[in-house]
C-alpha positions as CSV (number, residue, x, y, z in Angstrom):
1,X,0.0,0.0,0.0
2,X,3.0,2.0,0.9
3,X,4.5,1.9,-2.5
4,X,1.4,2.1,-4.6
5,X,0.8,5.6,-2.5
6,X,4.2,6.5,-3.4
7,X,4.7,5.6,-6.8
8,X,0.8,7.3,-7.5
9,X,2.6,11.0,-5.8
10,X,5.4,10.0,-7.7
11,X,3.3,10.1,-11.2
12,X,1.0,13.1,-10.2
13,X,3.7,14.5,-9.6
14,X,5.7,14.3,-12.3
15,X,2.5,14.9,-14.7
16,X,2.4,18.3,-12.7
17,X,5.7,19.3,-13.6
18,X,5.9,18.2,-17.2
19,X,3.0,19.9,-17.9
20,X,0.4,18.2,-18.9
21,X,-3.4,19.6,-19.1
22,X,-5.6,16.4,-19.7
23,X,-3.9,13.2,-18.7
24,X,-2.4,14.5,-15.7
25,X,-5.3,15.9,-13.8
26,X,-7.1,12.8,-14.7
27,X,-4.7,11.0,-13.2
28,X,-4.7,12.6,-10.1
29,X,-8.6,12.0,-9.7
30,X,-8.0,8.2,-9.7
31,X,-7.5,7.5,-6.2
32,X,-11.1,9.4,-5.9
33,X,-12.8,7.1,-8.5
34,X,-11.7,4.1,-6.6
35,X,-12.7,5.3,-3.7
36,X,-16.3,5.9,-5.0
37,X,-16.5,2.7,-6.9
38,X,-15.5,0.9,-3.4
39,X,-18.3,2.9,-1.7
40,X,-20.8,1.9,-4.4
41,X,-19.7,-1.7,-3.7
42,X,-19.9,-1.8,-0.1
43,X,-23.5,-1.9,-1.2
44,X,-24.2,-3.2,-4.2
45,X,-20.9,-5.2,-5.9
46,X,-22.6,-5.0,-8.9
47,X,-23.3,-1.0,-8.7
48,X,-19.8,-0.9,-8.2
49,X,-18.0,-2.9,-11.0
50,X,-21.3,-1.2,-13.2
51,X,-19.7,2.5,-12.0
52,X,-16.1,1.3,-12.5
53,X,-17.0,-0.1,-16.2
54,X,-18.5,3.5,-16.7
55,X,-15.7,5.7,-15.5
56,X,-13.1,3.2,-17.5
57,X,-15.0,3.8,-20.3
58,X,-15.3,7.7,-20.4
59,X,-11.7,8.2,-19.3
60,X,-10.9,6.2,-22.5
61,X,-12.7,8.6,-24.1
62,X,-11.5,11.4,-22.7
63,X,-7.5,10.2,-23.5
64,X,-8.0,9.2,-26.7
65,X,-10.3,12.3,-28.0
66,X,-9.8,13.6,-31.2
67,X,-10.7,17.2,-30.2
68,X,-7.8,18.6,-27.4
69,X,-8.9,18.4,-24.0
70,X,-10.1,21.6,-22.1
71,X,-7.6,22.5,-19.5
72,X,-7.9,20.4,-16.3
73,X,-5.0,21.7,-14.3
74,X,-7.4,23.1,-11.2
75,X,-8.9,19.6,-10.5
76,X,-4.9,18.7,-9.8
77,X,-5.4,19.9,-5.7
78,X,-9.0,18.2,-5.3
79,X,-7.5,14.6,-4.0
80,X,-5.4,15.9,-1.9
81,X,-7.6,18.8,-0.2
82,X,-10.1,16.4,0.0
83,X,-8.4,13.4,1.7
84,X,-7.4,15.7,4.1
85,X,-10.7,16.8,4.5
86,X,-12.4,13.4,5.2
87,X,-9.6,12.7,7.8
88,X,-10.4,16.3,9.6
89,X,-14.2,15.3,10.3
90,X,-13.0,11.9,11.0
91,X,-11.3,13.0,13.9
92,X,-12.8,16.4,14.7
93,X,-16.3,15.2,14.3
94,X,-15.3,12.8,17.2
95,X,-14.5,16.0,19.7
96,X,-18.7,17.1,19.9
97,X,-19.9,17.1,23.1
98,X,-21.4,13.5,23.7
99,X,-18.5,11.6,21.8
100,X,-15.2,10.3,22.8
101,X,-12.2,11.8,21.1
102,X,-11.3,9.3,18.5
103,X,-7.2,9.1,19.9
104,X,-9.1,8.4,22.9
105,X,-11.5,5.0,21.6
106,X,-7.8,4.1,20.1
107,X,-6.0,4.2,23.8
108,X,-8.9,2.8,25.4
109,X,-9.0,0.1,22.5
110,X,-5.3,-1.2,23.4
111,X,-5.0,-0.1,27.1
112,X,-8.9,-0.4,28.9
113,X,-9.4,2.4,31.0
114,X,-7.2,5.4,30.9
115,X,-5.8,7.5,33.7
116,X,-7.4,10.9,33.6
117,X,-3.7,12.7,32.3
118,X,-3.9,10.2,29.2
119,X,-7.7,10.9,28.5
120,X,-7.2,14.6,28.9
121,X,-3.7,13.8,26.1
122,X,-5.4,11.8,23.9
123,X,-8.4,14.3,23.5
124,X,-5.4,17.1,22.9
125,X,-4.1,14.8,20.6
126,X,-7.3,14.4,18.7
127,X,-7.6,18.5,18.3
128,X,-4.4,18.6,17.2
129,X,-4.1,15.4,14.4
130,X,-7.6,17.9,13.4
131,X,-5.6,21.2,13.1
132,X,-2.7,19.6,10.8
133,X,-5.2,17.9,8.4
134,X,-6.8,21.5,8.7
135,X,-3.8,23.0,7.7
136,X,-2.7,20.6,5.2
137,X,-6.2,21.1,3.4
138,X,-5.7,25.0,3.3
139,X,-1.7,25.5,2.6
140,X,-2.9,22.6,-0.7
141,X,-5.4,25.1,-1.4
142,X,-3.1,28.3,-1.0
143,X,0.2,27.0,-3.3
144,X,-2.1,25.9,-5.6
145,X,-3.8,29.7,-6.0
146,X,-0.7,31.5,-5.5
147,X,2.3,29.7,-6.0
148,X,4.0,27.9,-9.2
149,X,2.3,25.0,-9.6
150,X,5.4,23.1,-9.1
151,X,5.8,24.4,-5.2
152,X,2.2,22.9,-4.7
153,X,3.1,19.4,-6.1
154,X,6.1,19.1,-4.4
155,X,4.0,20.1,-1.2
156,X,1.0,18.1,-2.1
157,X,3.0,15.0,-3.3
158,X,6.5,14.6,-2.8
159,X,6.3,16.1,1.0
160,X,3.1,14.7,1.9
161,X,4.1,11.4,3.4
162,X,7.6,12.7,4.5
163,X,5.3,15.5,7.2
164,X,2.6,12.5,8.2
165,X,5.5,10.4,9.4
166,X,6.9,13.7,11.0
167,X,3.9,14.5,12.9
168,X,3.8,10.8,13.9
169,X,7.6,10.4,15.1
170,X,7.4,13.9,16.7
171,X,4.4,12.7,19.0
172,X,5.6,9.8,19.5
173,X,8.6,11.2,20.8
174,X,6.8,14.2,22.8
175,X,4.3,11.7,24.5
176,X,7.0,9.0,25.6
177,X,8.9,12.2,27.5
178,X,5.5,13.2,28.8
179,X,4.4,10.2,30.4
180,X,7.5,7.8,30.8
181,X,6.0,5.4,32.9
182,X,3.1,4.8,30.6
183,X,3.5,1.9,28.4
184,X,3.1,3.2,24.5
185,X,1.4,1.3,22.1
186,X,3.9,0.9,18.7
187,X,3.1,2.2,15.9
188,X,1.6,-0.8,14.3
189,X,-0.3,-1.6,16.8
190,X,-1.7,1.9,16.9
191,X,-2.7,1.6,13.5
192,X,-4.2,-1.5,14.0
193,X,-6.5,-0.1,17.0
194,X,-7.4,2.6,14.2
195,X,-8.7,0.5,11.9
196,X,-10.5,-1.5,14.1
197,X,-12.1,1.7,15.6
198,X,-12.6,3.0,12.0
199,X,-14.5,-0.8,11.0
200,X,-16.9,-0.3,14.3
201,X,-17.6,3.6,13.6
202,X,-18.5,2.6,9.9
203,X,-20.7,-0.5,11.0
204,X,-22.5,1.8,13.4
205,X,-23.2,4.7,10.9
206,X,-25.3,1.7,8.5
């Protein structure tokens, strides 16, 4: 998963510098094409493979057009602005009053019940994993307006995996010199509590 992530940056990327105004920004929608096809298919397999028939069919289209395709360039930002986005009300949707934080379900997942320091720190921790996808969203948003489009890729693409392991290694590191005596759940085996809390939210919401 790692390297398909990479090596789709990689492209976008490179289709971003080189230029291109149809092919690239196409390709840069496909992660959000799957995406929608798999949603379509959580409920219906067949309205799924039926949508991903469809959208196969008119990118074809589109690529291999006799007439030049309109310029695309401004749908190159949507992916990334709107992954971020999904993960901000992900987590911040989680801080209403009512609902446990959602860094909080994930400690509680691996650890039971939490002493009230690590509660407090893991609802702090949910405000601020909401803040950076905030930001991430709105500095995509801002290179892409103002700045070469070059300075946005390399934000958007090349850097965008290098600052998520950042933020992770940083808190990692801040939290074990918070709360030495606590014992810290790895980093596998936080992301494993996440998608087991992300499976329950999602069988709840049907």
């Amino acid at each position: 998963m790692v390297l398909g992530v990479l090596g789709y940056e990689g492209l976008v990327h490179w289709t971003a510098v080189s230029g291109l105004r149809g092919a690239g920004p196409l390709c840069s929608l496909v992660p959000l094409l799957l995406f929608g096809c798999w949603l379509v298919g959580r409920r219906s397999r067949a309205g799924g493979l039926t949508l991903a028939f469809a959208l196969l069919v008119v990118l074809f289209a589109l690529l291999h057009a006799r007439s030049p395709l309109p310029d695309l360039k401004p749908l190159y930002p949507v992916p990334h602005i709107v992954v971020n986005l999904l993960l901000l009300s992900f987590f911040a949707r989680t801080l209403r009053a009512g609902r446990e934080p959602l860094v909080t379900q994930i400690a509680r997942h691996e650890h039971g019940t939490l002493p009230p320091d690590i509660e407090l720190y893991t609802r702090q921790l949910t405000w601020a994993w909401s803040i950076y996808f905030a930001a991430m969203a709105l500095i995509s948003l801002l290179l892409f307006a103002l700045a070469p489009i070059s300075a946005w890729s390399w934000f958007a693409n090349l850097l965008n995996i290098p600052l998520l392991l950042l933020m992770f290694v940083a808190e990692y590191a801040y939290r074990l010199l918070r709360f030495p005596g606590f014992s810290h759940a790895s980093f596998l085996t936080a992301m494993r509590a996440f998608r087991a809390v992300g499976r329950a939210a999602v069988i709840q919401s049907r």
